[in-house]
Legacy VTK file of the C-alpha trace (Angstrom):
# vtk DataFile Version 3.0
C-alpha trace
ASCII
DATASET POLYDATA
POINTS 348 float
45.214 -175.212 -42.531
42.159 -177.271 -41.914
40.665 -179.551 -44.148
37.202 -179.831 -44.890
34.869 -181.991 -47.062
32.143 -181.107 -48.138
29.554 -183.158 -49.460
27.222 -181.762 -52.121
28.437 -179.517 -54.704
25.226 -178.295 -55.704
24.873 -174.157 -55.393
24.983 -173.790 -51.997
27.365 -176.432 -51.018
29.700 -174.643 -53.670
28.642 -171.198 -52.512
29.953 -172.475 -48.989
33.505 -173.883 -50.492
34.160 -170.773 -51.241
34.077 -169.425 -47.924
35.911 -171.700 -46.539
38.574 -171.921 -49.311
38.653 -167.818 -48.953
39.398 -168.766 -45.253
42.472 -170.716 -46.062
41.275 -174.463 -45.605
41.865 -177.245 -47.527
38.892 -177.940 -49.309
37.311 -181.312 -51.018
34.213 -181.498 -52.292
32.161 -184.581 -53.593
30.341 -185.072 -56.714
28.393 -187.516 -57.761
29.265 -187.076 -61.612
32.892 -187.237 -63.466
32.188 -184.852 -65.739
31.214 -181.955 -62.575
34.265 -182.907 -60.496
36.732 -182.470 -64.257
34.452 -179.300 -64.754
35.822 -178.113 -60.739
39.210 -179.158 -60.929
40.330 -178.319 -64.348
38.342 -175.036 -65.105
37.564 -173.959 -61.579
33.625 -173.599 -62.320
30.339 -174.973 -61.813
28.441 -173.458 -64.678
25.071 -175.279 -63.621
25.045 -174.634 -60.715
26.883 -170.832 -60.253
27.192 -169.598 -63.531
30.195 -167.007 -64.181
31.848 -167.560 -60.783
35.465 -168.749 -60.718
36.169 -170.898 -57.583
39.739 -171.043 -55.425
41.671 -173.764 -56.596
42.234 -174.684 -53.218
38.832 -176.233 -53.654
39.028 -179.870 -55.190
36.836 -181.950 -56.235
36.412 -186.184 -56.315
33.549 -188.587 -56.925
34.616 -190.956 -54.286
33.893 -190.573 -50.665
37.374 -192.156 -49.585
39.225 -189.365 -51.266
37.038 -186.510 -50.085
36.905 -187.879 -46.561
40.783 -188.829 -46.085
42.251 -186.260 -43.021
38.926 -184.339 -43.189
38.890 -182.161 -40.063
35.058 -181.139 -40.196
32.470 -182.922 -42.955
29.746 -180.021 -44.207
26.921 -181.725 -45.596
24.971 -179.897 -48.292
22.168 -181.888 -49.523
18.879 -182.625 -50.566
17.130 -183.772 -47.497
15.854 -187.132 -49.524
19.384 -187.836 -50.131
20.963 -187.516 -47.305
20.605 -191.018 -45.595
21.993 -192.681 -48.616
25.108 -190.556 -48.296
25.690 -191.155 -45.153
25.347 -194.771 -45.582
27.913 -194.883 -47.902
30.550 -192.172 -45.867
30.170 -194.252 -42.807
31.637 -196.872 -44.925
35.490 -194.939 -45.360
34.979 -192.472 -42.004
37.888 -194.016 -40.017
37.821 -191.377 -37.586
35.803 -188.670 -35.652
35.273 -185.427 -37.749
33.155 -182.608 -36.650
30.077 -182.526 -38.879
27.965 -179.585 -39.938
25.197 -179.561 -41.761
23.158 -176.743 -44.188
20.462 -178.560 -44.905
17.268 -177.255 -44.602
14.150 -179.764 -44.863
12.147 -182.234 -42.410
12.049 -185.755 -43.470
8.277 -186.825 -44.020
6.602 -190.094 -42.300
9.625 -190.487 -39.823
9.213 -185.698 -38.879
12.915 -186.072 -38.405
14.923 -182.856 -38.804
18.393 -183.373 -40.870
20.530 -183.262 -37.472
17.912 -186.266 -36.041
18.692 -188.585 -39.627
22.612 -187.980 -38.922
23.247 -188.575 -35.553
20.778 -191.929 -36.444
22.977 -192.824 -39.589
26.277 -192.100 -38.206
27.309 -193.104 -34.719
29.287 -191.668 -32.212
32.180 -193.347 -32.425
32.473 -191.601 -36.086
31.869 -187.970 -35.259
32.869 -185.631 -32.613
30.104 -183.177 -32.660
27.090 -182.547 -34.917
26.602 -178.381 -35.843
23.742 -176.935 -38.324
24.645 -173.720 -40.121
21.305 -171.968 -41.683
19.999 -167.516 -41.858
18.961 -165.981 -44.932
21.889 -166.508 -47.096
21.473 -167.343 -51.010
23.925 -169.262 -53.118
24.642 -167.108 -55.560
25.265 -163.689 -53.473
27.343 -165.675 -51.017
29.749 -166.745 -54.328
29.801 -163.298 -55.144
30.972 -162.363 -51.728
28.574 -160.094 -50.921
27.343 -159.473 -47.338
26.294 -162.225 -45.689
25.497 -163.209 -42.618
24.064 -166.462 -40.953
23.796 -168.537 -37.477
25.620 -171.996 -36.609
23.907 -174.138 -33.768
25.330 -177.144 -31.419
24.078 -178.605 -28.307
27.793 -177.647 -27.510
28.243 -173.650 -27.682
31.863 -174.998 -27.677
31.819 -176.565 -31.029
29.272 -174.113 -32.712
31.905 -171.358 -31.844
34.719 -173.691 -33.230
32.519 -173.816 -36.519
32.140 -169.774 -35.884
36.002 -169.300 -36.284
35.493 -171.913 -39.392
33.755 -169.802 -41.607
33.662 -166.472 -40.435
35.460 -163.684 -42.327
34.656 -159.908 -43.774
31.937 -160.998 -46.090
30.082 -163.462 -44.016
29.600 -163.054 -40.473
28.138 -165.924 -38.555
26.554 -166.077 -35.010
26.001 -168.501 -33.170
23.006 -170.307 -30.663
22.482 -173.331 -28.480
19.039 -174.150 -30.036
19.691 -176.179 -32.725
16.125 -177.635 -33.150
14.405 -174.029 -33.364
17.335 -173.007 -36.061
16.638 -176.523 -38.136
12.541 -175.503 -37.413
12.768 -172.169 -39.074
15.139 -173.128 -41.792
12.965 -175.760 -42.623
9.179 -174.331 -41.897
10.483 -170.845 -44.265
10.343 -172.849 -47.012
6.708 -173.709 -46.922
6.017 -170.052 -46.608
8.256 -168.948 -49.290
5.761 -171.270 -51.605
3.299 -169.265 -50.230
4.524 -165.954 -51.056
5.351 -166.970 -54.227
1.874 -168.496 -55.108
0.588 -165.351 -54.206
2.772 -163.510 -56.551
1.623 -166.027 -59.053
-2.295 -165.185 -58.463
-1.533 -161.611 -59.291
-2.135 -161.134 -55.397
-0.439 -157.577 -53.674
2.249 -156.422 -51.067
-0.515 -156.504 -48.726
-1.005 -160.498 -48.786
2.461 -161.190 -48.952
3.087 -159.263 -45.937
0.463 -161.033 -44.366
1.450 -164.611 -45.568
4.889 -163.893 -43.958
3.874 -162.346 -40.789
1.291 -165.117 -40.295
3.214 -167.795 -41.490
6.207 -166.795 -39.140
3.532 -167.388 -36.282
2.571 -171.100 -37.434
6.504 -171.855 -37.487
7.057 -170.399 -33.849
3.708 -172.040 -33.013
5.230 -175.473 -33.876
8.520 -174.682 -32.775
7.719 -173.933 -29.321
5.349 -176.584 -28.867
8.123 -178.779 -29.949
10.534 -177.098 -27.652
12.595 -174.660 -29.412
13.494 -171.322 -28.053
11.054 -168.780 -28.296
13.789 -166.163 -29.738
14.990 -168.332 -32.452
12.064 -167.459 -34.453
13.381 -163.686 -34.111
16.227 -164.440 -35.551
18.316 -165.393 -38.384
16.908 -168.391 -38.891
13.450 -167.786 -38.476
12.562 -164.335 -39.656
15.909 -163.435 -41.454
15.868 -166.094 -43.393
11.688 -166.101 -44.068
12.361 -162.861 -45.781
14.684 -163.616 -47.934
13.251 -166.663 -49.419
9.915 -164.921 -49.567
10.952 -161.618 -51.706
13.442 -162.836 -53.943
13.845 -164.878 -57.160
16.856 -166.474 -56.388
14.797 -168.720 -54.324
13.657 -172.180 -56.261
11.129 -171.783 -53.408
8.782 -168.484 -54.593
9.627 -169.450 -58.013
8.208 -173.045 -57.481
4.994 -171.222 -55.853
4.350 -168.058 -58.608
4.522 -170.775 -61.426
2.085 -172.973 -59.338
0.279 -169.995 -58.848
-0.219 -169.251 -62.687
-1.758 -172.694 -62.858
1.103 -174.969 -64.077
0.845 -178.378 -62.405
3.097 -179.339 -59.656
5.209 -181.671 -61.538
5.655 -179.954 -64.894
6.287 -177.118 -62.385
9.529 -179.557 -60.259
10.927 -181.318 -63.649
11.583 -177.252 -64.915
13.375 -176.426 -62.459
16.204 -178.582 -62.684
17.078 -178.257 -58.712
15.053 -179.542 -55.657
12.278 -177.836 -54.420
12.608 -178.412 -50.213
9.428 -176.557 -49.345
7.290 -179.042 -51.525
8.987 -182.115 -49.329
8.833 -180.734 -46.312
5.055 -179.317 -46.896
4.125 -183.054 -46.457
6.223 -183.720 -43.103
5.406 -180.505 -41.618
1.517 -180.997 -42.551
2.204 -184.573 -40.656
3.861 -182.739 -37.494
0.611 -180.820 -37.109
-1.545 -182.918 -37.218
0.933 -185.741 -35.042
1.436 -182.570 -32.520
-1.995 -180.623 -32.588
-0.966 -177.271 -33.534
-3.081 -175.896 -35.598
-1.207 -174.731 -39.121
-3.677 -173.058 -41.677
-1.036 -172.126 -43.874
0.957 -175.426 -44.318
-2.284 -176.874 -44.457
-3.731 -175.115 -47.324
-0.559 -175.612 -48.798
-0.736 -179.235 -48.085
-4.438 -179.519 -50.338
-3.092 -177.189 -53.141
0.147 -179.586 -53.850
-1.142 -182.591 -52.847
-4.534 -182.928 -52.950
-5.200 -180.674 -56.038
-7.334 -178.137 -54.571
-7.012 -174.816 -56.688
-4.595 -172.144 -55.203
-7.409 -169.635 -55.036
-9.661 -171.388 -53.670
-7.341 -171.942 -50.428
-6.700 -168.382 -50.416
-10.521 -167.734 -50.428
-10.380 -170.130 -47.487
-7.576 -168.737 -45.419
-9.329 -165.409 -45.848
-12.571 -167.003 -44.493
-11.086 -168.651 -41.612
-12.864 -167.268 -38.075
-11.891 -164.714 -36.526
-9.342 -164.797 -33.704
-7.126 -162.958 -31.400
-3.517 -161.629 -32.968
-1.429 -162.621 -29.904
-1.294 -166.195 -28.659
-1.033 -166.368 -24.675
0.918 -170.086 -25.057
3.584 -167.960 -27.348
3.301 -165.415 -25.268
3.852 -166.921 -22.017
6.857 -169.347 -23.732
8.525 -166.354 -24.613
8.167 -163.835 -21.522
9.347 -167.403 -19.600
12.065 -167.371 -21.543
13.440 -163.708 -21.406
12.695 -164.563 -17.820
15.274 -166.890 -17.568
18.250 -165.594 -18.979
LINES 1 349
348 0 1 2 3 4 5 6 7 8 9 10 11 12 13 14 15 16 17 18 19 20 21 22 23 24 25 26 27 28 29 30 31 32 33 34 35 36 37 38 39 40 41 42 43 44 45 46 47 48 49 50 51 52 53 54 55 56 57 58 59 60 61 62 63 64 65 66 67 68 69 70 71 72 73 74 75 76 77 78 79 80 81 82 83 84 85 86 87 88 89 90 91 92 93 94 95 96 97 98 99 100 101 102 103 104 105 106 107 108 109 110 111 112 113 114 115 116 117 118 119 120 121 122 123 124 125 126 127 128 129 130 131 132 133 134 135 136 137 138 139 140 141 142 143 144 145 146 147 148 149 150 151 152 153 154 155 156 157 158 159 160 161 162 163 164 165 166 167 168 169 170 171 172 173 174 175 176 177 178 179 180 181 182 183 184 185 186 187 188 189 190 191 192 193 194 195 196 197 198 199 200 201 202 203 204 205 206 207 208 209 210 211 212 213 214 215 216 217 218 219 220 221 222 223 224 225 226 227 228 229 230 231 232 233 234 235 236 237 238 239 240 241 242 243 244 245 246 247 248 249 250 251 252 253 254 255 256 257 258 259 260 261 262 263 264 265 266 267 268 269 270 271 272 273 274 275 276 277 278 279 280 281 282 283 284 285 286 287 288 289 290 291 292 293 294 295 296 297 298 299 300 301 302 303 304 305 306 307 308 309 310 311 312 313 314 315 316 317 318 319 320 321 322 323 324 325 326 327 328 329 330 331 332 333 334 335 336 337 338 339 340 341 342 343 344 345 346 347
């Protein structure tokens, strides 16, 4: 029975305990507050977070890193993206040996552009881990918990260790896949957030099936755009983690995403809009780092940058729509994305 910590016990870091405590392993989880890891251990719930779900008691809970850590096998880190680097910081502190660490975080980090797996391996060093995997696809706390039909994509430089991870979590609820390209999976899982914003602030200006559609299908070509210039696998952005999990952050209400953009998009102000919500809103961080890439990069992003000027500059939502629609015209298929991909296909 293998024991894993995992480190977040927000709704999808509990949502994922659950798999793996259905799968048999030991299972600790960290949390910050007392009161959350009594709430886990001595009533089996996590009413804020996954109302009216009873977890396994083989998942238990502690509020210090030494405990949660001790004989950990594997280390799945479910964070925040702006929290992340203290965590680790203080982990590194009681890691005494060489786990294998996954990671289901989804965000960029702005100023530095580094994607989650970039801020580990620089916060933890080798000689502390064995492997670093990302686990991402259109998967939403609260159906996972519920066990309904699932399924998602784990990435490693070694196929080796994402299978390992594969066999991990796996099981008749949640199937999981697996791919060598972990920047194009971290990419997609990231970029969809931006566009789920979108989609939602387009719900929010009253705005039809036809511009969603079109925000999606659009926006999934800025994210491959950026990808592949970046070096990801043209495929990826077929996939799990790149359209999969774009549509199910842009259609449905269980994502803080959309509901962060329809409230923004019946003129509530971006911070009244956040301190509602009670749980972090990734897109809105990683609209700023991904508006950086772009520009950094060159690769031209109408969407994120719109985006960019609604939440950060204060430019009214329909005024960037009116802009977006105004844009001039161009050609639907890109021959650099084109090319990239046909290369690609070629290849393997």
């Amino acid at each position: 029975m293998s024991k894993v910590a995992v480190i977040g016990a927000g709704s999808w870091g509990t949502a994922l305990a659950i798999v793996l405590a259905d799968n048999g392993c030991e299972v600790a989880m960290y949390a910050r507050r007392q009161e959350l890891v009594d709430e886990i251990n001595q009533q089996h719930t996590n009413t804020r977070y996954l109302p009216d779900i009873t977890l396994p008691e083989n998942i238990v809970a502690y509020s210090s890193y030494s405990q949660v850590l001790k004989g950990a096998e594997y280390v799945l880190i479910v964070l925040p993206t702006a929290a992340i680097r203290p965590a680790l910081r203080e982990m590194i502190k009681e890691l005494n040996h060489r786990p294998l660490i996954i990671h289901s975080s989804k965000g960029l980090e702005p100023d530095t552009h580094k994607r989650v797996s970039e801020m580990i391996a620089e916060e933890v060093p080798e000689s502390k881990r064995r492997g670093l995997v990302v686990l991402s696809g259109p998967s939403h706390a609260e159906e996972v918990s519920r066990r309904s039909p699932t399924t998602v994509v784990v990435a490693g430089s070694d196929l080796k260790q994402a299978e390992e991870v594969q066999d991990l979590f796996i099981n008749q609820h949640f199937r999981v896949y697996t791919n060598t390209d972990m920047l194009g999976v971290e990419i997609g899982g990231a970029l969809k957030n931006i566009i789920a914003l979108g989609a939602g602030l387009s719900d929010g200006l009253g705005y039809g099936d036809n511009a969603k559609a079109a925000l999606m299908t659009r926006g999934l070509t800025e994210i491959a755009r950026l990808g592949v210039q970046m070096g990801a696998h043209p495929l990826t952005f077929a996939g799990l983690a790149g359209v999969g999990d774009l549509i199910v952050t842009c259609t449905s209400r269980h994502s803080r995403n959309w509901r962060c953009g329809y409230a923004i998009g019946q003129g509530k102000p971006l911070d009244e809009v956040l301190a509602s919500m009670g749980m972090v809103v990734e897109g809105v961080r990683t609209t700023k780092a991904a508006y950086q890439i772009s520009q950094a990069w060159q690769v031209e992003m109408p969407i994120t940058a719109e985006l960019h000027h609604v939440l950060f500059k204060g430019k009214p939502p329909r005024q960037a729509v009116d802009d977006l629609m105004g844009r001039g015209r161009t050609h639907e298929m890109e021959s650099r994305f084109f090319e990239d991909l046909n290369r690609y296909i070629s290849e393997t």
